[in-house]
N, C-alpha and C positions, 0 to 999 in steps of 0.2 A: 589456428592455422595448422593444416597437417602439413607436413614435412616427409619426403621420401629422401633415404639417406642410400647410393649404391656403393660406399666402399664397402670394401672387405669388413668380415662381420667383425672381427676383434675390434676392430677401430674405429667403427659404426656405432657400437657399446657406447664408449668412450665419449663421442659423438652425439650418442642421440641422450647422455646424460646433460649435456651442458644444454643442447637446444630446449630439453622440459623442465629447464633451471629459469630460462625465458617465454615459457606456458606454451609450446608446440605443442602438438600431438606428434608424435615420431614414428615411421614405419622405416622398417631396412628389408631393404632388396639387392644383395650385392651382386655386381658384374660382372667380378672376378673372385678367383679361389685360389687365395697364395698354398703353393706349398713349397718346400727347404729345397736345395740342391747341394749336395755334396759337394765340399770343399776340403782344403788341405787349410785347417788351422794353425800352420806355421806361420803362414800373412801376419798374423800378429808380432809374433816373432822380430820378425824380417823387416815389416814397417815402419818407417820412424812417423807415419803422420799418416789420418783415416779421414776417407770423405762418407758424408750418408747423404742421401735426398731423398728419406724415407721415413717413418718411423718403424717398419719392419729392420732395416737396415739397423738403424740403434735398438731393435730388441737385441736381433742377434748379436750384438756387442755384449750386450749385457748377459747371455747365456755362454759368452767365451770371457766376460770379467777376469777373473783368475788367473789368466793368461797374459793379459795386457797390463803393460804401466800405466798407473792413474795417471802419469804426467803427459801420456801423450798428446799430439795435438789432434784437436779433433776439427773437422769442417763441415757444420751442419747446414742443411739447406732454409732452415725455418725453426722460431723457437718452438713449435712441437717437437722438432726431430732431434731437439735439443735438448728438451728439458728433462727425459729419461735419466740422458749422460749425466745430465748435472746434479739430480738427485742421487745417482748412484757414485758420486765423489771423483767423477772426470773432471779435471783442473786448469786444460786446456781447451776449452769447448770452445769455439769461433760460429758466432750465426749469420749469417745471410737474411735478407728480406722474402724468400719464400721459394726462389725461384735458381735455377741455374745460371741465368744471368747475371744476378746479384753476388753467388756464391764465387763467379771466377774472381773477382777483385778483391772481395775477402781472401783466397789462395794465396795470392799474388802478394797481398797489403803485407799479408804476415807468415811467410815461407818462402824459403831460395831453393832455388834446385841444389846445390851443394848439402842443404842438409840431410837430404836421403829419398829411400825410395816413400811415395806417396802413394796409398790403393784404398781406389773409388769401392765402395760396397755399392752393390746396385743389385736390382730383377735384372731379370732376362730381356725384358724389353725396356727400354730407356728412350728418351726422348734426343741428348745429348750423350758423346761420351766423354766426359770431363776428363778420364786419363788421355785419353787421346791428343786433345786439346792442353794438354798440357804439356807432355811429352813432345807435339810439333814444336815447343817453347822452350824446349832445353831440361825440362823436371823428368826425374826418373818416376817414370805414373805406371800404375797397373790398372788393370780393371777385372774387378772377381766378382761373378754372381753366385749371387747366397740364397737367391728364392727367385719362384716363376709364379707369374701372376696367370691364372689357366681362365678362359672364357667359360661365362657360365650362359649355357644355350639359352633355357627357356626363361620367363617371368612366372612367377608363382600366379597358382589360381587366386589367391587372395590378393596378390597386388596388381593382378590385371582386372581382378571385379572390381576394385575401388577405385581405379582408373576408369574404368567406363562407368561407376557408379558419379562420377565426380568428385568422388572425397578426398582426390589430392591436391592441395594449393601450390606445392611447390616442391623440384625434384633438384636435389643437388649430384654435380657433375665436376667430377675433382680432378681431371686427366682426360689427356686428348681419346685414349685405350678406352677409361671407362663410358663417354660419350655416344664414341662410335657403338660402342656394343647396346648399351640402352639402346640406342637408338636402332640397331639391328631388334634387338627382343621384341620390341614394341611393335617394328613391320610387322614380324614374324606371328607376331600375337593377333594383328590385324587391328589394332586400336592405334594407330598414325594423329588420325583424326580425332581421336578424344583425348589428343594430347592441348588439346585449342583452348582449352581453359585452364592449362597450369601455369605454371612461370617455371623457366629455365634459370637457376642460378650456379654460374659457372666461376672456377677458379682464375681465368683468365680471359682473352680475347682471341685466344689460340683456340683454346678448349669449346667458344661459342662457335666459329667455324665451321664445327663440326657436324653443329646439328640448327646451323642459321634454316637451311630449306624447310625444315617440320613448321608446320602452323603453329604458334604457341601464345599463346594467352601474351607473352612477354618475356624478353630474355635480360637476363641482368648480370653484370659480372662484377667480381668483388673490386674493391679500388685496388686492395694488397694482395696479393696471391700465400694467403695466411688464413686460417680458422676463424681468427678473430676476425677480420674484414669478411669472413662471409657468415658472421654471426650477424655483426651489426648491421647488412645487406637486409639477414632476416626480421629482421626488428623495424627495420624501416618498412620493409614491406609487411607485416604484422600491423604498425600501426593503420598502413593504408586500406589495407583489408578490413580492421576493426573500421575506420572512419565509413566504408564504403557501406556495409553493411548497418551503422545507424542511419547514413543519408535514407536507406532502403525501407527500415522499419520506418522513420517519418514519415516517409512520401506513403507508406500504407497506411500508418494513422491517421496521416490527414485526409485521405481518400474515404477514410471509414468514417470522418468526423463530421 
């Protein structure tokens, strides 16, 4: 089964190592191109409590480490964006099920607004803004952007030949941002239509939305908005693919018998 992976490349790495742990073929084609934005690293300082719904958001923690208390309270959106902190000796790590909406009741469950100021790390574009939303509630919230997620116009000549050659089974879509933009490169490229034989497997039911109108082989979204639920998504559909393909060799052989 090939696999097209569009996050950002560092994370796509990361990525395309666990899916060839489960016999994928991996291609990465990212959608976006993080890079830094100037901050005033006194936030740390200042903060008594940090949100992330990223795992670029828990790099940069960890390249401002020396700066922060291990004890602070941390609130991650999903145990990826988590498990950084917790290797690096952060003691108050809090995770959520994957998603923002899971993450507010985690705030709530185990922080008061008397204990201080709270600030969201986030990109530049967000879905939610969680200090916001929290701040309408009585919590002292900030919201700091520490990296911009930049569109990336075209599709490489190599992952549009193998799109029209047919050698992609399935393209993963992890954000509403990264969707729409595939889904831009591919007009653009003029291959729409030779998207008919892939499968769409997406983070959520938000994120399918986005590109329900494309013709696609099938679209499938994780049950959990987590790594894990769109690994085992791929495994299921792995095995389908494998069964599809003996029914196929049969029905040849027994034609030739």
């Amino acid at each position: 089964m090939h696999v097209l992976l569009t996050r950002p490349y560092a994370k796509s790495i990361e990525t395309k190592r666990q899916l060839e742990e489960i016999g994928c073929r991996v291609s990465i084609e990212p959608v976006l191109d993080l890079s830094p934005v100037r901050y005033n690293s006194d936030i740390y300082k200042n903060s008594k409590a940090l949100i992330v719904t990223s795992f670029h958001a828990s790099a940069q923690i960890l390249q401002q480490e020396d700066k922060i208390d291990k004890n602070i309270a941390i609130f991650a959106v999903g145990e990826a964006t988590a498990r950084p902190l917790h290797e690096a000796g952060f003691k108050n790590v809090y995770v959520a099920r994957g998603d923002a909406k899971s993450l507010l009741p985690v705030i709530r469950d185990n922080y008061r607004p008397e204990y201080g100021l709270i600030t969201y790390l986030c990109g530049w574009h967000i879905t939610q803004d969680l200090a916001k939303v929290l701040a309408m509630e009585g919590f002292e919230a900030q919201r700091v952007v520490i990296y911009k997620a930049n569109l990336i116009d075209n599709l490489s000549s190599l992952i549009k030949a193998e799109i029209m050659k047919k050698e992609i089974d399935c393209v993963i879509l992890m954000s509403n941002r990264s969707a729409r933009q595939f889904r831009k490169m591919c007009h653009d490229a003029k291959i729409i239509k030779n998207l008919s034989r892939i499968t769409a497997l997406t983070m959520s039911e938000e994120i399918a939305k986005n590109i329900e109108d494309i013709k696609w082989n099938d679209i499938k979204v994780a049950q959990e908005p987590s790594m894990q639920s769109i690994i085992d998504t791929l495994i299921s559909l792995k095995r389908k693919i494998s069964l599809r393909s003996f029914i196929r060799l049969k029905s040849v052989q027994n034609r030739g018998s």
